[in-house]
C-alpha positions as CSV (number, residue, x, y, z in Angstrom):
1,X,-39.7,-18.7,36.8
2,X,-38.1,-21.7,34.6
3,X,-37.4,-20.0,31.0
4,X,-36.8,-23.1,28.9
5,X,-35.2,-21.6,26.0
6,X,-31.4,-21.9,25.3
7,X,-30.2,-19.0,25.5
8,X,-28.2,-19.3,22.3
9,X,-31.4,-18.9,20.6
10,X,-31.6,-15.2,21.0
11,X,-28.4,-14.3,19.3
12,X,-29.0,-15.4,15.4
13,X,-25.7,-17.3,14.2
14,X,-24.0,-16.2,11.4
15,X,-25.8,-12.8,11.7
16,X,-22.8,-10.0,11.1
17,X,-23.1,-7.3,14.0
18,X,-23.1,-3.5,12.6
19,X,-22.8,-2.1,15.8
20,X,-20.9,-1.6,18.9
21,X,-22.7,-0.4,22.1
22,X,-21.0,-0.4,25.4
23,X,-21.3,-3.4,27.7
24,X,-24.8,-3.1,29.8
25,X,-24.8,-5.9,31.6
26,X,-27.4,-8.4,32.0
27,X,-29.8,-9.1,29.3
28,X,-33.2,-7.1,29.8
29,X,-36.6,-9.3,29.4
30,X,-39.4,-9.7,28.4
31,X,-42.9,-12.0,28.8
32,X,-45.8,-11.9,26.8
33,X,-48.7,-13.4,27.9
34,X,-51.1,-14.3,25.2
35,X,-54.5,-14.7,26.0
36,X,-57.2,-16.1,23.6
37,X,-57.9,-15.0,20.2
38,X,-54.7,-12.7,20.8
39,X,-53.5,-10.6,17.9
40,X,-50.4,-12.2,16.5
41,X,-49.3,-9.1,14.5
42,X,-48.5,-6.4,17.1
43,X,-47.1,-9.3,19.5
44,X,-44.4,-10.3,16.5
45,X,-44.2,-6.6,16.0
46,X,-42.7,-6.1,19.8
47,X,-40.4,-9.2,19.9
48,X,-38.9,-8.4,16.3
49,X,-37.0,-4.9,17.4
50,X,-35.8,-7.0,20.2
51,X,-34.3,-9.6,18.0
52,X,-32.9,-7.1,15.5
53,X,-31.2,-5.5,18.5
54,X,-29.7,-8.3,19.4
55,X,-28.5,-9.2,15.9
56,X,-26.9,-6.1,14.8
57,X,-24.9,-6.0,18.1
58,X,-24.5,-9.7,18.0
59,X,-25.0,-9.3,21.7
60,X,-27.7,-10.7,24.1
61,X,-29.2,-7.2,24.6
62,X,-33.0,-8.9,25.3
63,X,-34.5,-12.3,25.7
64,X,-38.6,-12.2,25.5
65,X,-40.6,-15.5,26.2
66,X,-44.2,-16.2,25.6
67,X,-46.5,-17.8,28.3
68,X,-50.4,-18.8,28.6
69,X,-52.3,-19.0,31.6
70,X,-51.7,-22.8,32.0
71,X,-48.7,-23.2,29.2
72,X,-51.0,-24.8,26.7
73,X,-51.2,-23.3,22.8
74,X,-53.1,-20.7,22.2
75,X,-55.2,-20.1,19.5
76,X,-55.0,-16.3,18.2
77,X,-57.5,-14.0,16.2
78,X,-56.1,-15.8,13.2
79,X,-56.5,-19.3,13.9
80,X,-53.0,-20.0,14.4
81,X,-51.7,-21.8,16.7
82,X,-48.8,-20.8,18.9
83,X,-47.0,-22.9,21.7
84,X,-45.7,-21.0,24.9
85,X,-42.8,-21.2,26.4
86,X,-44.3,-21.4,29.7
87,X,-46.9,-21.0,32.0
88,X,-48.1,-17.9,34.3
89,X,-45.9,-17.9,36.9
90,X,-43.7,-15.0,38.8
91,X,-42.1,-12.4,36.7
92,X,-38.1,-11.6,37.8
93,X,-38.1,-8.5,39.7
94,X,-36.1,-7.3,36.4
95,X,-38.1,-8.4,33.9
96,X,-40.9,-7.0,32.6
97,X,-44.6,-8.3,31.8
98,X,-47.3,-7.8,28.6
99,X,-50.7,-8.6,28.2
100,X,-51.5,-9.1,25.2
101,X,-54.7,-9.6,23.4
102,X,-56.7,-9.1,20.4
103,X,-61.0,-9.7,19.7
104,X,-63.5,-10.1,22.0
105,X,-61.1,-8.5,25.1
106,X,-63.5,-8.7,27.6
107,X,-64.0,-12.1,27.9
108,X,-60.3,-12.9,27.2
109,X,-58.8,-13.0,30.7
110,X,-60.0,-15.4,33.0
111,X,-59.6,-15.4,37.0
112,X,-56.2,-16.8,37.0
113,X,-54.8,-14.3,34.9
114,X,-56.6,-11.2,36.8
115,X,-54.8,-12.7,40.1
116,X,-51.1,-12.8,38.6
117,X,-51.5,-9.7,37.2
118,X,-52.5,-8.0,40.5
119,X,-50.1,-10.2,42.3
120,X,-47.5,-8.9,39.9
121,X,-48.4,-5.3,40.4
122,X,-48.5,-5.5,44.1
123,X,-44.8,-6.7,44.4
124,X,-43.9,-3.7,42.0
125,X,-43.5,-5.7,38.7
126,X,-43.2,-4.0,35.5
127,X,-46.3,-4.5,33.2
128,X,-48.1,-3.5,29.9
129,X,-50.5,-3.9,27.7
130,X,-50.3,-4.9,23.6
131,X,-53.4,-4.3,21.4
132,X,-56.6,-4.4,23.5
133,X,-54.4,-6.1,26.5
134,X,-55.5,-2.5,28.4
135,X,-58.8,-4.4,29.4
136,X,-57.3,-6.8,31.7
137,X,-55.0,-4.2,32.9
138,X,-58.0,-2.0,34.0
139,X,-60.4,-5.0,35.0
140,X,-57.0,-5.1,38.2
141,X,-56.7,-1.5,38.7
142,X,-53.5,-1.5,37.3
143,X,-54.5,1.8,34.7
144,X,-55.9,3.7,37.4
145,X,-54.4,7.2,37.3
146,X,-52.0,6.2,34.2
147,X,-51.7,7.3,30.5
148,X,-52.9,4.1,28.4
149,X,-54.2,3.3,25.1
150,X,-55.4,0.5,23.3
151,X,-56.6,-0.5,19.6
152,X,-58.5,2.4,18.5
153,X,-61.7,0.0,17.4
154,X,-61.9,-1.4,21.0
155,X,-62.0,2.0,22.5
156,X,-65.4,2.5,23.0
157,X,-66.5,-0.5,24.3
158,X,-63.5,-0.1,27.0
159,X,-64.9,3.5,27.4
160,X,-68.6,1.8,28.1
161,X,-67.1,-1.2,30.4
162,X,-65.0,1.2,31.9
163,X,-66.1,4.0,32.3
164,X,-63.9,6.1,34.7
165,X,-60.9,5.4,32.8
166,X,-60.2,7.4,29.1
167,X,-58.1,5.9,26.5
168,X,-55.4,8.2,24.9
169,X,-56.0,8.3,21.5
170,X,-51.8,7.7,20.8
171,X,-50.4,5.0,19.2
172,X,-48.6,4.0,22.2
173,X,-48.0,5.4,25.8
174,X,-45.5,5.7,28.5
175,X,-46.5,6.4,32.2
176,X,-44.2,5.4,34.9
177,X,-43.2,2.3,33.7
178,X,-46.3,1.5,32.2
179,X,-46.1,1.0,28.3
180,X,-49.5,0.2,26.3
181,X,-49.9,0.3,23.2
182,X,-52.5,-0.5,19.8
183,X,-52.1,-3.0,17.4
184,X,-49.9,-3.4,14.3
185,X,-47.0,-1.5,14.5
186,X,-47.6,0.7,16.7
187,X,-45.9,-2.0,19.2
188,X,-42.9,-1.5,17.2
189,X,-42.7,2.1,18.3
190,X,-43.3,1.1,21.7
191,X,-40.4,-1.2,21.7
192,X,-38.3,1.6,20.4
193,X,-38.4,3.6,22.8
194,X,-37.5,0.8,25.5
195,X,-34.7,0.3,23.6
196,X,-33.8,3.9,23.4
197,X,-34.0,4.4,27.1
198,X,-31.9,0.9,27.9
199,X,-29.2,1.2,25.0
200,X,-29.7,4.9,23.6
201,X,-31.2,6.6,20.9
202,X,-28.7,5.7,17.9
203,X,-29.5,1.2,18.1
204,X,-33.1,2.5,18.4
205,X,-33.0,4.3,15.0
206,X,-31.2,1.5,12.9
């Protein structure tokens, strides 16, 4: 997968580092996958731990990328306009995958989408869901048998379209890999605990 952003552009110059982890290698990261009338708060609210991370160590701890299904802008729940960085296309068998969506779920992921996320699944790709991003994660298969969630308004129409699969009631959740989680901040949360298990619990809590 090309990632067209410089890589300088994750490290914030003239940001003073606080911190000092030990070295752990390659950066981890991470695509979002926007899909229309997506949510823009709990997507800014995943990427921004990431950044901070990076800052106060004024190391490249994470990278993150956004992508549509054909690279074009995207208009969110807000009317805003936001302009990928790329296109679906295959994640790095390191990196690690979020749908993320906002109103009127069901009808937010077309065919395209369905296949990479199954296709990305199959070959053992990390993947999750932000806001009400669970719907095209279960319209796959992918939540079958997992601990999810999703915004807590959009739970029972999932529970109606879906329903052999139950919604935690959690802000977010954790399940082999899996991470899902409502909107607003609750992606932060999410986010911290990825961070906690990558770089430990003491840059998670600054």
């Amino acid at each position: 997968m090309e990632t067209p952003v410089s890589d300088d552009s994750f490290v914030q110059k003239g940001a003073a580092a606080t911190l000092s982890i030990p070295h752990i290698g390659e950066p981890q990261d991470f695509y979002f996958l926007l899909l229309p009338k997506a949510t823009m708060l709990p997507v800014a609210a995943a990427i921004e731990p990431l950044r901070i991370a990076n800052q106060v160590t004024n190391t490249k701890l994470y990278r993150w990328y956004i992508m549509t299904e054909d690279g074009a802008p995207l208009r969110c729940s807000n009317g805003m306009m936001v302009t990928p960085d790329m296109a679906l296309g295959a994640l790095p068998s390191d990196g690690m995958g979020f749908v993320c969506a906002g109103v009127e779920p069901q009808d937010a992921a077309g065919d395209i989408t369905l296949n990479w996320i199954r296709r990305e699944h199959r070959f053992g790709r990390k993947l999750g869901g932000i806001c009400t991003g669970a719907f095209a994660l279960a319209a796959t298969g992918v939540l079958t048998g997992r601990r999810f969630t999703l915004h807590w308004e959009n739970a029972p129409g999932f529970v109606e379209l879906f329903p052999c699969l139950k919604p935690s009631g959690n802000f977010y959740e954790s399940d082999r890999g899996l991470y899902t989680c409502g909107g607003g901040h609750a992606a932060t949360d999410m986010m911290l605990e990825i961070i906690e298990a990558h770089c430990g619990a003491y840059l998670a809590s600054c």
